[in-house]
Every structure is written in structure tokens, then in C-alpha cells.
C-alpha positions as YAML, in Angstrom:
chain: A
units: angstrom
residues:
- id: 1
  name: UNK
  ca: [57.62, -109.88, -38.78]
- id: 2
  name: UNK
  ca: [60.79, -108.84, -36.74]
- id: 3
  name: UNK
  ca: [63.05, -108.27, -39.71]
- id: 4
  name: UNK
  ca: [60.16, -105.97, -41.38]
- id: 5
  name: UNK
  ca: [60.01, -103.92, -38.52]
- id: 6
  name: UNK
  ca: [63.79, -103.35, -38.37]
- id: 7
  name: UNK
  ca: [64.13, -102.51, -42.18]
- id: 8
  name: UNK
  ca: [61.37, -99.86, -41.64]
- id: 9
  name: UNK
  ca: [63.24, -98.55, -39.05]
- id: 10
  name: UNK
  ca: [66.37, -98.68, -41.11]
- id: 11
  name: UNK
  ca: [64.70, -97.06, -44.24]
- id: 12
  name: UNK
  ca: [63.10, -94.33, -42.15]
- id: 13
  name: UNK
  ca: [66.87, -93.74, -40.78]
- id: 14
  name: UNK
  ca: [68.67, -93.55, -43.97]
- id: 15
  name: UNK
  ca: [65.54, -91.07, -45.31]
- id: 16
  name: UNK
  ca: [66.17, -88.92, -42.89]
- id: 17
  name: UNK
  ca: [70.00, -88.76, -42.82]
- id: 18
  name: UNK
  ca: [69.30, -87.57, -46.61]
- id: 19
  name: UNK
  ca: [66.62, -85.44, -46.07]
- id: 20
  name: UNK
  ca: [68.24, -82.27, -48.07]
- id: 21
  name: UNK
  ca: [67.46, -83.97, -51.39]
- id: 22
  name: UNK
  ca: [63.80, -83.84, -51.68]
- id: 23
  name: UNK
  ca: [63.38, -86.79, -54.34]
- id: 24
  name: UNK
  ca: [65.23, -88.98, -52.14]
- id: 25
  name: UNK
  ca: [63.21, -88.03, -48.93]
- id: 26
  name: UNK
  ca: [59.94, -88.20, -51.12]
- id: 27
  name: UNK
  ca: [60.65, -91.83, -52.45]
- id: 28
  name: UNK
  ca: [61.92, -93.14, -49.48]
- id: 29
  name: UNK
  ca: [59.65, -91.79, -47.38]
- id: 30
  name: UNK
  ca: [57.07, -93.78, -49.48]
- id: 31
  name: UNK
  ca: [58.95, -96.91, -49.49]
- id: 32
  name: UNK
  ca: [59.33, -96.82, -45.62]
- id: 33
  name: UNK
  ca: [55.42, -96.46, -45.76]
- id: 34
  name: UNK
  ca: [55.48, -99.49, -47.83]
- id: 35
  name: UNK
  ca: [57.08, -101.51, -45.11]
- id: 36
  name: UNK
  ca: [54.95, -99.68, -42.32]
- id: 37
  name: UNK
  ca: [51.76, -100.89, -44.40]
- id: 38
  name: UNK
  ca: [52.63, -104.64, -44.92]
- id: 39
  name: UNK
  ca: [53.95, -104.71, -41.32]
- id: 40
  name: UNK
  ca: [50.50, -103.38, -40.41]
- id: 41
  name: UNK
  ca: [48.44, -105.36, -42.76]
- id: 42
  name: UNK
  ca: [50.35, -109.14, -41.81]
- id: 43
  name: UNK
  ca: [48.70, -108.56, -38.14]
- id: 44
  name: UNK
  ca: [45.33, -107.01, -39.55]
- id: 45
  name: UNK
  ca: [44.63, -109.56, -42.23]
- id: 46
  name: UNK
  ca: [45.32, -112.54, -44.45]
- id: 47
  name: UNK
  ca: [43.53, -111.42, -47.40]
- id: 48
  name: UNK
  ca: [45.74, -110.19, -50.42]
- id: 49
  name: UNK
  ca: [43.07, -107.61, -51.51]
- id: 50
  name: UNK
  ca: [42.96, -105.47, -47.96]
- id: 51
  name: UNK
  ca: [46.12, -106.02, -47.50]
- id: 52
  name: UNK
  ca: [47.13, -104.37, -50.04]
- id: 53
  name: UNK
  ca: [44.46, -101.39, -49.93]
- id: 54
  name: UNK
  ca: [45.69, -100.87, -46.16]
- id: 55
  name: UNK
  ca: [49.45, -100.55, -48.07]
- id: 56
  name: UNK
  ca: [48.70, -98.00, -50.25]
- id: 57
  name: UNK
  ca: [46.58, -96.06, -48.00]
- id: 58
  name: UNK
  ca: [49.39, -95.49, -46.10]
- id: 59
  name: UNK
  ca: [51.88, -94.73, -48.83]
- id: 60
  name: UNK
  ca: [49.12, -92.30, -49.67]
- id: 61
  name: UNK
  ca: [49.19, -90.78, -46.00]
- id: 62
  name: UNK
  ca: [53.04, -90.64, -45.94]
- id: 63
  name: UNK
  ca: [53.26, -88.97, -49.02]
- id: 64
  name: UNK
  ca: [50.29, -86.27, -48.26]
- id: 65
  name: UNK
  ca: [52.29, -85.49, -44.86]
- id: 66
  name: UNK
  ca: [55.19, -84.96, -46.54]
- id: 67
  name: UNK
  ca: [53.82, -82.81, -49.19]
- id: 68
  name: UNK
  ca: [52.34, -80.77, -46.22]
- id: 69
  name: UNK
  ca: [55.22, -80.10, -44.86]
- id: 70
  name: UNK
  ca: [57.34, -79.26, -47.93]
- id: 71
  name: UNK
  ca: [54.63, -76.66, -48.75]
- id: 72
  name: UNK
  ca: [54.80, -75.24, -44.95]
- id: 73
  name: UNK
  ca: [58.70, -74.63, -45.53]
- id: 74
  name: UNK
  ca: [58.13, -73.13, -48.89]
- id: 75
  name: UNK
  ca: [55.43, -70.89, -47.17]
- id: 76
  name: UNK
  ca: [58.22, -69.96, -44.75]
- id: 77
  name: UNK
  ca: [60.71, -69.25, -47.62]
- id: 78
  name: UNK
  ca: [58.55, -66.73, -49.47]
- id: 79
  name: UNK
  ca: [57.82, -65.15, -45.76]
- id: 80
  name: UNK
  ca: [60.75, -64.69, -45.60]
- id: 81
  name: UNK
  ca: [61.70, -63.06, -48.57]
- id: 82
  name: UNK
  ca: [58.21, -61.07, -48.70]
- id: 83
  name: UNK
  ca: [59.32, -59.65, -45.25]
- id: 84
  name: UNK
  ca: [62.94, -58.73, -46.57]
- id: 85
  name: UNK
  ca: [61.60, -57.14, -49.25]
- id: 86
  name: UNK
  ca: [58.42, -55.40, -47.98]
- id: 87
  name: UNK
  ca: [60.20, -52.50, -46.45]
- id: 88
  name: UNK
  ca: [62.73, -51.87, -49.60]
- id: 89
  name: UNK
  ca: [62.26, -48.81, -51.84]
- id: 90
  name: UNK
  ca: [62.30, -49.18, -55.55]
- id: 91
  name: UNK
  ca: [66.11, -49.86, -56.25]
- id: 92
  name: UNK
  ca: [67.74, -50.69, -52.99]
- id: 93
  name: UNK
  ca: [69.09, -54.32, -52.15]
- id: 94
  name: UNK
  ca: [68.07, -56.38, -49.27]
- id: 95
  name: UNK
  ca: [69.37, -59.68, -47.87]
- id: 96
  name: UNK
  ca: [67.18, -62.63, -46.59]
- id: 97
  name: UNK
  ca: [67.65, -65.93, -45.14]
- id: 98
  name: UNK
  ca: [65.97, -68.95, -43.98]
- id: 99
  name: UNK
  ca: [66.64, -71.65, -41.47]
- id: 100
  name: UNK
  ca: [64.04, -74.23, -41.29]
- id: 101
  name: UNK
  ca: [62.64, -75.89, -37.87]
- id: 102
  name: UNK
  ca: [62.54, -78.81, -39.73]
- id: 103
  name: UNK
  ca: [65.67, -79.82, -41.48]
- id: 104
  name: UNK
  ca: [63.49, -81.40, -44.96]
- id: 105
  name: UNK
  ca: [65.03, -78.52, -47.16]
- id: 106
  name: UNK
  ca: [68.41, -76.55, -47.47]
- id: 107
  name: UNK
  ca: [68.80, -73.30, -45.52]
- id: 108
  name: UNK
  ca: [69.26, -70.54, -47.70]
- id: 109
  name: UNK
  ca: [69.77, -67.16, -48.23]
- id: 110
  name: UNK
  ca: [69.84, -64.61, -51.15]
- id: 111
  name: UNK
  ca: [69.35, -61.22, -52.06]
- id: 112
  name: UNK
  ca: [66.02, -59.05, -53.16]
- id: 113
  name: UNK
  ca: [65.34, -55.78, -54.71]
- id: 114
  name: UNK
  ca: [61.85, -54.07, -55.57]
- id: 115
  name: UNK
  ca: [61.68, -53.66, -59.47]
- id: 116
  name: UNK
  ca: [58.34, -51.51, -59.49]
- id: 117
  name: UNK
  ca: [55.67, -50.92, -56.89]
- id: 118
  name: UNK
  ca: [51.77, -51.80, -57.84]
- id: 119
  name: UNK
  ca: [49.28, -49.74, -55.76]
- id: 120
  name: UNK
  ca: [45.88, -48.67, -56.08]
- id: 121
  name: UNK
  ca: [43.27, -47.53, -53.31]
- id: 122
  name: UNK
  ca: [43.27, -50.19, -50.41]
- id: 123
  name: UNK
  ca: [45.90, -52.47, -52.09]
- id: 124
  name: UNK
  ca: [49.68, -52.30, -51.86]
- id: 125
  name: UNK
  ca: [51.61, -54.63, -53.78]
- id: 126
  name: UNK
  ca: [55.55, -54.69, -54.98]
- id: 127
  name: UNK
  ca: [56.81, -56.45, -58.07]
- id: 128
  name: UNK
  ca: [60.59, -57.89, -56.21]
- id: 129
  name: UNK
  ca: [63.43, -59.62, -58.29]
- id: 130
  name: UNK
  ca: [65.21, -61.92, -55.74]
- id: 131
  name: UNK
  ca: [68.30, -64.40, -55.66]
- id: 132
  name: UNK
  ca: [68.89, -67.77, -54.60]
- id: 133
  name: UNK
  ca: [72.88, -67.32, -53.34]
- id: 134
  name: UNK
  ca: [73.60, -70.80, -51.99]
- id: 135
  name: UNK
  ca: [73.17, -72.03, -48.24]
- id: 136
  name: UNK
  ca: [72.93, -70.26, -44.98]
- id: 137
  name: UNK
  ca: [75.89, -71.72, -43.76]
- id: 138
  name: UNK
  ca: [78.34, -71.72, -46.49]
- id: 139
  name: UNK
  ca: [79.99, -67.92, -47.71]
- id: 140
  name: UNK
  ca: [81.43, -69.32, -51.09]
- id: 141
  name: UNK
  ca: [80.68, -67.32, -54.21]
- id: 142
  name: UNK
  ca: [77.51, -67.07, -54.64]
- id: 143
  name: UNK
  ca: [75.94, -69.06, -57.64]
- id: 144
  name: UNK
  ca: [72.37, -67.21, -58.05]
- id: 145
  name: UNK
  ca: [69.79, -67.70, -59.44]
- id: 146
  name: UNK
  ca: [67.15, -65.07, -60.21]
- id: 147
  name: UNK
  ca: [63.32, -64.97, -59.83]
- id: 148
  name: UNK
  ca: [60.16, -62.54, -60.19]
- id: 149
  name: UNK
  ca: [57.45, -62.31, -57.91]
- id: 150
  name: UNK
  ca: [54.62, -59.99, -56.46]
- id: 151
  name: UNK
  ca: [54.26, -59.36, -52.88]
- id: 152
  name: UNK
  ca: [51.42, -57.38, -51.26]
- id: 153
  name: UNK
  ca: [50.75, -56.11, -47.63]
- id: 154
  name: UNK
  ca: [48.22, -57.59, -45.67]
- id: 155
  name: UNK
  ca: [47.42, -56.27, -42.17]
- id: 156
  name: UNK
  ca: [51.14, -55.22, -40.74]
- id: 157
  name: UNK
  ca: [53.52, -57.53, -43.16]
- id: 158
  name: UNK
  ca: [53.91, -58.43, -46.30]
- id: 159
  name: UNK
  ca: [52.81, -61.75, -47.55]
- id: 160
  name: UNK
  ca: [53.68, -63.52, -51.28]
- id: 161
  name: UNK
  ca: [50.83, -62.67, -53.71]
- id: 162
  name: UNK
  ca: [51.89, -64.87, -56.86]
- id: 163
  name: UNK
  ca: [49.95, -67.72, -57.37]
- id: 164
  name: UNK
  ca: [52.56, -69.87, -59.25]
- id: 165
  name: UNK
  ca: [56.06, -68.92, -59.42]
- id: 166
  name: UNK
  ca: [57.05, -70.06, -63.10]
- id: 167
  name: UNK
  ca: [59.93, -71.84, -61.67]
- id: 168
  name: UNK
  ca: [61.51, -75.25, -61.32]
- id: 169
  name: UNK
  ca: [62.75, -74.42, -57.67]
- id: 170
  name: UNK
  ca: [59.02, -74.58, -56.26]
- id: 171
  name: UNK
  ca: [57.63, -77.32, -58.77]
- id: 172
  name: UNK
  ca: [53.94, -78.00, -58.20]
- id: 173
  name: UNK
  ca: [54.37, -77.59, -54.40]
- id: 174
  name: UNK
  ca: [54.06, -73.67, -54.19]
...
């Protein structure tokens, strides 16, 4: 029981010394669950069956948490980016940049523009172009990529309006 207890530990630690690549963070994160739930199940029971539900239930609960979270720092990407923009004319170039609280995702920065602005009575949206340049903390040449989204004000900001960026960097978790 001792020696499952120390490889969680030692899972969990290697997770989150790699915790910039997603994949790796997602998969080990679940595998460190694994260990968690057989850990937890040897003291609750002997039977196979629960056992193994009580496993996956909290694979299941590891991998929701993390998903959470991922989708918080996304959040706080496209705040980011909505704010940068959000205060641009048509034409002119901001900067924005990102450094997470939690360190589950690189810290980037880029570059936006607003391509065309969308407004009708009591609704004030922007169509923005914006680059991914590289990380926060690294001034190499930047290798962007481009993207297209809509941003609209709400109350004093700006906040991202598109439902589903069409784009690999933001997968399924938006």
C-alpha cells in the first residue's frame, strides 16, 4: 500500500514538472488518479466490481478538474486579448499578453488589430485578427500564427463573443 502511495506521489510530481504540454498533463493527470483510486479503493473494499467503479470515478473527477481549469485559462487568454483589442480603431495594432496564475499553459503574447467594427442599436461588437507570437518570456522572432474572432462590449469591457474559434489552438475546450 506504501509503494502505491509513493508512485502517486511520484506521478503527480513528474505531471506537474511537465505541465506546459497539455496532453502530457491531461494523461498523467489521469493516470495519477488511477493510482489515487486503487490506493483508495484497497482500504474501502475487496470487491473487484466497486473497486473499480470508485477508480474510474476518480479518473473521471481528475479529468473534469482539469478540464475546468484549462477552460478558466483559455477564458483568461481571450480576456485578454478582447481587452487589448477593445479600445483599437479599425487599422491600428495592439499588443497583448498573458501570464497565467496557474502555470498549466504557456504564457504568451501576440499582436491584434480590429478588421471591421459590427454595431447596431444597444450592441457593439468588433471583428479582431490577432497573433500568437511565441512566449511571454522569450523575444526571438516571432513565429505567428493568425486567428479571427468577434468581440463585443458588455458593461465597461470587452468580452470574446465567438462561440467556437475554428482553430486547433483551443480544441473542444473553448
Amino acid at each position: 500500500m506504501r509503494l502505491k502511495r509513493i508512485s502517486g506521489l511520484l506521478a503527480l510530481c513528474a505531471v506537474m514538472g511537465l505541465s506546459a504540454c497539455s496532453s502530457v498533463l491531461t494523461e498523467g493527470s489521469s493516470a495519477a488518479a488511477g493510482v489515487a483510486g486503487t490506493a483508495l479503493a484497497g482500504k474501502v473494499t475487496n470487491n473487484a466490481a466497486v473497486a473499480t467503479g470508485i477508480g474510474l470515478g476518480v479518473q473521471a473527477a481528475a479529468r473534469a478538474g482539469l478540464q475546468y481549469e484549462q477552460r478558466k485559462i483559455h477564458g483568461e487568454e481571450q480576456d485578454s486579448i478582447a481587452k487589448a483589442a477593445g479600445e483599437l480603431a479599425v487599422g491600428a495594432v495592439g499588443k497583448w499578453q498573458i501570464k497565467h496564475s496557474l502555470p498549466i499553459e504557456d504564457n504568451l503574447r501576440g499582436r491584434v488589430t480590429v478588421s471591421r467594427v459590427i454595431s447596431t442599436e444597444g450592441m457593439s461588437c468588433k471583428e479582431i485578427v490577432f497573433s500568437v507570437d511565441g512566449l511571454v518570456d522569450q523575444i526571438n522572432k516571432p513565429d505567428s500564427e493568425f486567428y479571427v474572432a468577434t468581440i463585443c462590449r458588455a458593461g465597461q469591457g470587452w468580452k470574446w463573443a465567438s462561440a467556437e474559434p475554428a482553430t486547433e489552438r483551443w480544441g473542444a475546450l473553448q
